[in-house]
C-alpha positions in Angstrom: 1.8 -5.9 52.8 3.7 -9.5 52.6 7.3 -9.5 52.0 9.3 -10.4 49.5 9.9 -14.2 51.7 6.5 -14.8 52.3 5.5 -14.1 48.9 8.2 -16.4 47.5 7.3 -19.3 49.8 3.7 -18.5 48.6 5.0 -18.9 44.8 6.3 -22.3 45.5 2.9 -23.5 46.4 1.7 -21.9 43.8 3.6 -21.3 40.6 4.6 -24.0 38.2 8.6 -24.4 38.9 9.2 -23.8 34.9 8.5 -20.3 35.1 11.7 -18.5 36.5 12.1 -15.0 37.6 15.4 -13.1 37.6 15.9 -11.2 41.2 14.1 -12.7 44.6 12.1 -9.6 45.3 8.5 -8.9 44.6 7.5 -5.9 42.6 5.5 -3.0 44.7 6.0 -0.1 42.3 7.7 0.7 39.5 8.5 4.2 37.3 11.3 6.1 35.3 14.5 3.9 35.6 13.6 2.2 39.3 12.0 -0.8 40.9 11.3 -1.2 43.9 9.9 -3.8 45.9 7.5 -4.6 48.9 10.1 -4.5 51.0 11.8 -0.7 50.2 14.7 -1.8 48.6 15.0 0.1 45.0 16.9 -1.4 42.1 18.4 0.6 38.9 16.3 -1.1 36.0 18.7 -2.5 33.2 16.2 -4.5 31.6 12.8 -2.5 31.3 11.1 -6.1 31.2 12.8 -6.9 28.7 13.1 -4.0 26.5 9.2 -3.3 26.9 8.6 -0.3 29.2 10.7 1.8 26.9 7.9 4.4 27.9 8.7 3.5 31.7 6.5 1.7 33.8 4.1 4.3 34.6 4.0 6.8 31.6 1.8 9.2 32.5 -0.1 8.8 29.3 -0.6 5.8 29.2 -1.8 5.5 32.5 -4.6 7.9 31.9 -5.2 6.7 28.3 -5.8 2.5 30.0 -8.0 4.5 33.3 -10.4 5.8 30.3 -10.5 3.5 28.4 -11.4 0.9 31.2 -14.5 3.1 32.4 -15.8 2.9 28.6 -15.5 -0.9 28.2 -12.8 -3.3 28.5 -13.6 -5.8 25.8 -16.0 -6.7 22.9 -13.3 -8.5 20.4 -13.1 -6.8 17.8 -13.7 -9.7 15.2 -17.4 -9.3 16.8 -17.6 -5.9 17.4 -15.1 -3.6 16.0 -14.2 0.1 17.6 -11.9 2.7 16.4 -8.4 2.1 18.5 -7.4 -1.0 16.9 -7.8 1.1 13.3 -5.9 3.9 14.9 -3.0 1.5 16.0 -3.1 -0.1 12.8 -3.0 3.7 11.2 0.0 4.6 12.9 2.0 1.6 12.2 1.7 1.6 8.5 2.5 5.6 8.9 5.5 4.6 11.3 7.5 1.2 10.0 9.7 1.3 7.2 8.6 1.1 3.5 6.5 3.5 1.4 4.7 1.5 -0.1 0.8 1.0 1.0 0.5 -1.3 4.2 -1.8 -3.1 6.4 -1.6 -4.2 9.7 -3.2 -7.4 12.1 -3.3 -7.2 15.8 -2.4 -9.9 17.9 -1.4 -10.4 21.9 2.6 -11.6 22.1 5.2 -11.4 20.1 5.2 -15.6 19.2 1.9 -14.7 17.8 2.9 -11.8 15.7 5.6 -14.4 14.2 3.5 -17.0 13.7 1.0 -15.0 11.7 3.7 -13.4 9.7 4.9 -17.1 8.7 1.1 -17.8 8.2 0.7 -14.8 6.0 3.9 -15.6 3.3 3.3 -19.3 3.7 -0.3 -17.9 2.4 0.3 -15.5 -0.4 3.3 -17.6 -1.8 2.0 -20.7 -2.0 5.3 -22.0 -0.5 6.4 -24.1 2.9 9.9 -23.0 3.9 10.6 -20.7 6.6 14.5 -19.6 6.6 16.1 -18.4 10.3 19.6 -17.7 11.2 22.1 -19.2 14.2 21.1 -17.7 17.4 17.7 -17.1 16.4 14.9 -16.3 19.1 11.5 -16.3 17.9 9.1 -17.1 20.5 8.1 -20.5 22.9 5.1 -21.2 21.0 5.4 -24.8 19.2 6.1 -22.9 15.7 8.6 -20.4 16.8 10.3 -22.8 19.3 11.0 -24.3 15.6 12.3 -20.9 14.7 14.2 -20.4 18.0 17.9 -21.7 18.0 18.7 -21.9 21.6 17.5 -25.6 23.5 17.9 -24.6 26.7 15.5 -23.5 28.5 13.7 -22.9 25.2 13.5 -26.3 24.0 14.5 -29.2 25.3 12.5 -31.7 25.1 9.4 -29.8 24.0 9.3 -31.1 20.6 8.7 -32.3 17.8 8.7 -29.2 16.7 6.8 -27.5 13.2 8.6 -28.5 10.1 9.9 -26.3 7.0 12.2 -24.4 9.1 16.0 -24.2 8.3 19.0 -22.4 9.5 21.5 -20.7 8.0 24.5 -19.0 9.6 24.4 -15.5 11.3 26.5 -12.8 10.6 28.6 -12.2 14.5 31.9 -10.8 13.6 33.0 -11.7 16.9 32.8 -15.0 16.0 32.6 -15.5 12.9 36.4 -14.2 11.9 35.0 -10.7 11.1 33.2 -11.3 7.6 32.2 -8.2 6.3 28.4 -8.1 5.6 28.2 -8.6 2.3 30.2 -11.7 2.0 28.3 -13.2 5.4 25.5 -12.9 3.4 26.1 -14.6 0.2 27.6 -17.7 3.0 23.9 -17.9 3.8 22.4 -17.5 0.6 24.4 -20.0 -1.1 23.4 -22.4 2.0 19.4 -21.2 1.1 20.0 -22.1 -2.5 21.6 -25.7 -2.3 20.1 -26.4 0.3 16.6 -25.7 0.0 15.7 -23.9 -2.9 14.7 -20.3 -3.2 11.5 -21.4 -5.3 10.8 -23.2 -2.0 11.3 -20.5 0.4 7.9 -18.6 1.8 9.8 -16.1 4.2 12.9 -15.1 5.1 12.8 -14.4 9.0 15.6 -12.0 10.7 16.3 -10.2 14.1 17.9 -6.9 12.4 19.8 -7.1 15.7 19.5 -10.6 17.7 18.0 -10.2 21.2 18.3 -13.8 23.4 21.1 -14.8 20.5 23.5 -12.1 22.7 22.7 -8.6 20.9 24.2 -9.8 17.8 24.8 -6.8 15.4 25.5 -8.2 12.0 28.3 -6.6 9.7 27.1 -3.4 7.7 25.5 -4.8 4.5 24.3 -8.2 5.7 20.9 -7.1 5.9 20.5 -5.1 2.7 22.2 -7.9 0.8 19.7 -10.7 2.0 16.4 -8.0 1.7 18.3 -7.3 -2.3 18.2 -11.4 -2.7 14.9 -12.0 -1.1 13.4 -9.2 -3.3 14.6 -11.3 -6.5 13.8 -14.9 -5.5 10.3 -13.5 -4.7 11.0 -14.3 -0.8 8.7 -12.5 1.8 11.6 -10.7 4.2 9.9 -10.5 7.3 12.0 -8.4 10.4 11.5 -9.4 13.8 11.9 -5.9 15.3 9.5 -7.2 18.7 13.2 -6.2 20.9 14.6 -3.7 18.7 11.6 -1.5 17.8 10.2 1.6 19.4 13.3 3.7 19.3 15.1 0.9 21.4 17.7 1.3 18.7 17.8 4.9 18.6 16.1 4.5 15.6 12.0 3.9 15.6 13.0 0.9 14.1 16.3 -1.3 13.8 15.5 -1.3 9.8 15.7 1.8 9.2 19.7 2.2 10.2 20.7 0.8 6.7 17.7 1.5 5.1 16.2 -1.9 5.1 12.2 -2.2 4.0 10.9 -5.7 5.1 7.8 -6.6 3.3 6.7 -7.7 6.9 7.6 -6.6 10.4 6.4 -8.2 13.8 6.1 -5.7 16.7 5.2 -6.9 20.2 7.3 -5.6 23.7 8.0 -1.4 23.3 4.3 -1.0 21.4 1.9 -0.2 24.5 3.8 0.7 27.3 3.5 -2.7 29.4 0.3 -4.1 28.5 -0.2 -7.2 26.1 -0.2 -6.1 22.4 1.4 -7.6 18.9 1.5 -6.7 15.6 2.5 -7.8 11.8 2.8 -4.4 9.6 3.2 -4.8 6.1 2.6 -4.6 2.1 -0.9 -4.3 1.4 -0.9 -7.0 -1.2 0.5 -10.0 1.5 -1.5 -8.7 4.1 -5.0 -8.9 2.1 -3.5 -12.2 0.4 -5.3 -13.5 3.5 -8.9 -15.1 3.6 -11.7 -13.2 5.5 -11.3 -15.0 9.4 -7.8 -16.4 8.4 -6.2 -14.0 11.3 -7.3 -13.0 14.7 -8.3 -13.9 17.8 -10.4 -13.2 20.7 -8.0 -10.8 22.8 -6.1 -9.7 20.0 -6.2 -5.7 19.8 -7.7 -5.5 23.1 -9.1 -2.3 23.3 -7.1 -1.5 26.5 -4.2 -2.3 25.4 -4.8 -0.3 21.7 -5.7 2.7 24.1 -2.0 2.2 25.9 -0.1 1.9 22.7 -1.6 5.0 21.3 -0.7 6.6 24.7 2.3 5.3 24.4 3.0 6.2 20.5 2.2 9.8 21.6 5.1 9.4 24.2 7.5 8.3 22.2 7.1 11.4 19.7 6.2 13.7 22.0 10.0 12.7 24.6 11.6 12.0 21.1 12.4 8.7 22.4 14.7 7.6 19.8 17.3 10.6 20.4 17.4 9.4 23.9 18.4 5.8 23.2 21.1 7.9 20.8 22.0 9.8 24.2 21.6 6.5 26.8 23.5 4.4 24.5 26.5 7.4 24.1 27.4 7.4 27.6 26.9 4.0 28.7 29.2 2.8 25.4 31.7 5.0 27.1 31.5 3.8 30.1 31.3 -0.2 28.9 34.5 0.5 27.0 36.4 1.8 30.1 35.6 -1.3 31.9 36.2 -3.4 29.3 39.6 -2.0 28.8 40.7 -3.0 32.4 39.1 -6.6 32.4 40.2 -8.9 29.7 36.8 -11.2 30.2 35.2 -8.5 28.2 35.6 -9.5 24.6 33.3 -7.4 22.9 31.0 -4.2 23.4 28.3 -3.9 21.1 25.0 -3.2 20.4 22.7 0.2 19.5 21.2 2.9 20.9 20.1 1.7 24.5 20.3 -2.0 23.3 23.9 -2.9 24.4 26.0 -5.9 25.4 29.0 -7.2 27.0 30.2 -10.8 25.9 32.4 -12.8 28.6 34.9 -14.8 27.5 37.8 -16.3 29.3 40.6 -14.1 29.2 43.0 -14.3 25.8 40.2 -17.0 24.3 37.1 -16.7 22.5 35.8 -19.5 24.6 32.4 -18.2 26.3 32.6 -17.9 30.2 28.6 -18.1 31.7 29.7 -18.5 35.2 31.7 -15.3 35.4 28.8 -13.7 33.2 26.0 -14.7 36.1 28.6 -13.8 38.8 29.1 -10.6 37.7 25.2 -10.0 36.8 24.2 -11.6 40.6 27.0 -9.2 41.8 24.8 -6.2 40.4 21.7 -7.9 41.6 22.8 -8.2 45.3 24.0 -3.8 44.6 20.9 -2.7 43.5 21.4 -3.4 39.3 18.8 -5.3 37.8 20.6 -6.8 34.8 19.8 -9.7 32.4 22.2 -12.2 30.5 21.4 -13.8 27.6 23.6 -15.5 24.0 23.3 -19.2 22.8 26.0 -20.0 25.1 24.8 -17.5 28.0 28.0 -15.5 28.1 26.3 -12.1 27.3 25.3 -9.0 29.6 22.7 -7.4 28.2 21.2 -4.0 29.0 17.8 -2.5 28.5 17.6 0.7 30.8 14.1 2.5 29.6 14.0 5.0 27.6 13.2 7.3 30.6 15.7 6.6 33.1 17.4 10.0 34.0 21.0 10.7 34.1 21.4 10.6 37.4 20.0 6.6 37.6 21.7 5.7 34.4 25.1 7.2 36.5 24.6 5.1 39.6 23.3 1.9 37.7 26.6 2.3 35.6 28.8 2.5 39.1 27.1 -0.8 40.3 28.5 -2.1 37.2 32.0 -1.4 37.6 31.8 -2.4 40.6 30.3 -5.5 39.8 33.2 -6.4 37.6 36.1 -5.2 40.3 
């Protein structure tokens, strides 16, 4: 087997320079909360690609539910010829999102696509053009959701023009934003909605409940039931972008669903199948079917291998009960954050939910972000055997993903590289 040197100088012949990776090591095998590459060495996952192998990388059900389904056939598309796992994946997310109301759902491959079809789909039943996003938005690197993305770098420079019909309104980041409670963040950005765009105008209303690239932004308590309450009464599609935060990342099955929030659309990619390509909008029967016959689709979308892997997956979740053990993941690694955040004055925030949690750098007595200590201290876990991620419009954030899998006793050492990492 090449090592992890050859294979890099291979990748430099080969691999468009635009496509980064995080560590220098390539991948042998991977499973519970560990990585490990062709050359031995073993790192603590933090990051679970980001926040997708929530199952772990090797689940056993889903490894026997992708062998199966791969000796019965690996692809007709189903807009040709139809088969019964991409119902049954639709069938359990209209059982499983938020909302009681009767639902349909579209399968797609990424989560760009899932957003783009969900804008598609208002844009379509309303008969209106304006898409609404908040400050540290991400969305996707497609030309659309680049639109809806607020970050440039690396997201956007000089990739546009971008869509039009897309405008941004302030977040709620009590961090940053002098601690506005959630209800008055909200009527900030609904006032900005109504002057400056007009809600008659406004096709879709398009939210992280908790941001993901923006830095694991939680918003107050309140912010997101007052803008679903408005949305609901300027007859304004609220659409969740739940592609980080679903599948009991949260330590709910859904980020929604901790203040009760029903979106009349959700877009699902990431946690759904376990590793393997799958998207997916979910919502009210009447937007859904708004849609012309051959409006949405696609040739891989609802592969049937990857349908097979999110059922598998699905099963997995329940089955583990998933969702307590982000509750139990996120409990002691918020203790543990807040210990080292106590002795380190860079650290001006812990936050986050369930096993989605972040650590936002500043320099010390200032809000002022600090990225260089942020990738110092996340190489420093890299080069001990942590495989972190950073992330925040102004790349001062440690995020951490751990799967939902990970056992106590690699959650434990993967939290002691950390503190270490910050000594």
């Amino acid at each position: 087997m090449a090592t992890s040197e050859e294979l890099h100088k291979r990748r430099v012949e080969a691999v468009a320079r635009g496509v980064g990776s995080t560590i220098p090591a390539y991948v042998d095998r991977a499973g519970g909360g560990t990585i490990t590459d062709v050359d031995g060495r073993e790192w603590i996952d933090f990051a679970a690609g980001i926040a997708v192998t929530n199952v772990g990388n090797s689940a056993p059900r889903v490894v026997e539910a992708v062998r199966a389904q791969v000796e019965r056939f690996t692809h007709t598309c189903f807009m040709v010829a139809p088969y019964e796992s991409y119902v049954a994946v639709c069938e359990q997310l209209n059982a499983l999102t938020p909302g009681g109301f009767e639902k349909r759902s579209a399968l797609f491959n990424s989560g760009a696509e899932a957003v783009e079809n969900a804008v598609k789909i208002a844009r379509h039943a309303t008969g209106r053009p304006a898409v609404v996003v908040f400050d540290h938005a991400y969305h996707g690197r497609t030309n659309l959701t680049m639109a809806l993305t607020a970050k440039n770098m690396p997201y956007k420079h000089r990739f546009g023009p971008f869509a039009g019909e897309v405008y941004r309104v302030p977040m709620s980041y009590p961090l940053r934003d002098g601690g506005l409670d959630g209800a008055t963040a909200a009527a900030r950005s609904i006032e900005m909605i109504e002057k400056q765009v007009g809600a008659e105008n406004v096709a879709a209303l398009l939210i992280e409940p908790i941001q993901g690239e923006g830095g694991f932004v939680v918003p107050a308590q309140g912010f997101l039931p007052a803008l679903r309450e408005w949305a609901t009464a300027a007859g304004v599609v609220f659409v969740a972008d739940e592609i980080q935060t679903g599948f009991c990342r949260t330590g709910d099955w859904f980020a929604c669903e901790h203040e009760g929030v029903q979106p009349d659309l959700i877009t699902l990619a990431k946690g759904i199948a376990g590793g393997l390509p799958l998207a997916a909008v979910t919502g009210r029967a009447d937007l859904m079917d708004a849609v012309h016959v051959g409006g949405l689709g696609g040739t891989y979308g609802g592969n049937p291998i990857a349908c097979a892997a999110a059922l598998a997956s699905m099963e997995t979740m329940r089955e583990l009960d998933l969702a307590a053990a982000a509750r139990r993941i996120g409990a002691v690694m918020v203790e543990r954050l807040r210990v080292i955040a106590a002795g380190d004055p860079r650290v001006a925030e812990v936050r986050g939910r369930g096993a989605m949690l972040a650590m936002e750098i500043v320099v010390p007595g200032t809000l002022t972000p600090d990225p260089a200590a942020t990738a110092a201290i996340s190489a420093a876990c890299h080069a001990a055997g942590l495989l972190t991620l950073t992330c925040g419009t102004y790349g001062n954030v440690l995020r951490f993903l751990p799967p939902l899998v990970i056992s106590d006793d690699e959650l434990g050492r993967g939290l002691d590289i950390l503190a270490a990492a910050f000594g």
